[in-house]
N, C-alpha and C positions, 0 to 999 in steps of 0.2 A: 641767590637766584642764578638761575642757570640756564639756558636756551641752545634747542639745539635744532639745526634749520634742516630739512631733507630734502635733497634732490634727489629728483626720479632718476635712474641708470640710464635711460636715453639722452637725459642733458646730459650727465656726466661723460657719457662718451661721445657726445658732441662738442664736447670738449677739445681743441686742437693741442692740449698739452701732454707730454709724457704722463702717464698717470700716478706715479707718486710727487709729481709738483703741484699737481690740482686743488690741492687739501691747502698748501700754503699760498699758491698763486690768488687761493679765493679769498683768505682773509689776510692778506695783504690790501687787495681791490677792495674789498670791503672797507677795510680800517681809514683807505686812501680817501675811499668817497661820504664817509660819515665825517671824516676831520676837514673835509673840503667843504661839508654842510654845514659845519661847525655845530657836528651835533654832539663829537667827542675830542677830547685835548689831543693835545699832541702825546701826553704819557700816556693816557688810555690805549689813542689808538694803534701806539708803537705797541702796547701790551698785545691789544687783540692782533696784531700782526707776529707776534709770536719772534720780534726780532728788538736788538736793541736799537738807544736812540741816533746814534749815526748812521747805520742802516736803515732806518727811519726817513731819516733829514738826506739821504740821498736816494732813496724814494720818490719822496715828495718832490725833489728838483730833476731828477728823472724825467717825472709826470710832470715837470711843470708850473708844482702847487705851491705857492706862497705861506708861509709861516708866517701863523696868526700872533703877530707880535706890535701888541696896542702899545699907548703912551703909558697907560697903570704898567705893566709889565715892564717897560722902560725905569719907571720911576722905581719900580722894584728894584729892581737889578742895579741902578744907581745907588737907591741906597745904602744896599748889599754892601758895593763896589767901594762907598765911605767907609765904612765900619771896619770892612777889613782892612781896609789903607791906614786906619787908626789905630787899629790894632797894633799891623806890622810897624808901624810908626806913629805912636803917639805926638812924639814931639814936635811934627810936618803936619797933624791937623788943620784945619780949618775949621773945627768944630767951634 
């Protein structure tokens, strides 16, 4: 599926930006305010913003926005952060 939005030529030139920044300044701000709704993740809306994710993550701190990062996510990443510790050292486990 696939969407595609149309602005009429009077917004667009009401527009106070050079006009080949428009097209990405708009879905950047877009990406910014749907992840701020938490209507999309942080990899979607880095996708729909057409940039990677450290560009992204200094976006968002730009603007201000807080990374949506809950205690599950935490615990993810903890436990990520065992396995590989277990890996690289089996024998310093705590498993």
């Amino acid at each position: 599926m696939s969407l595609q939005l149309s602005i009429p030529d009077s917004v667009l030139r009401a527009i106070r930006l050079p006009e080949q920044r428009i097209e990405q300044e708009l879905l950047c701000k877009f990406a910014v305010a749907l992840y701020t709704e938490k209507l999309l993740s942080f990899a979607k809306a880095r996708e729909l913003a057409q940039i990677d994710k450290y560009e992204f993550g200094q976006l968002l701190a730009q603007r201000q926005v807080l990374r949506h990062y809950g205690a599950e996510k935490l615990e993810d990443n903890l436990r990520y952060a065992r396995i590989e510790q277990y890996i690289a050292n089996p024998e310093f486990s705590n498993f």
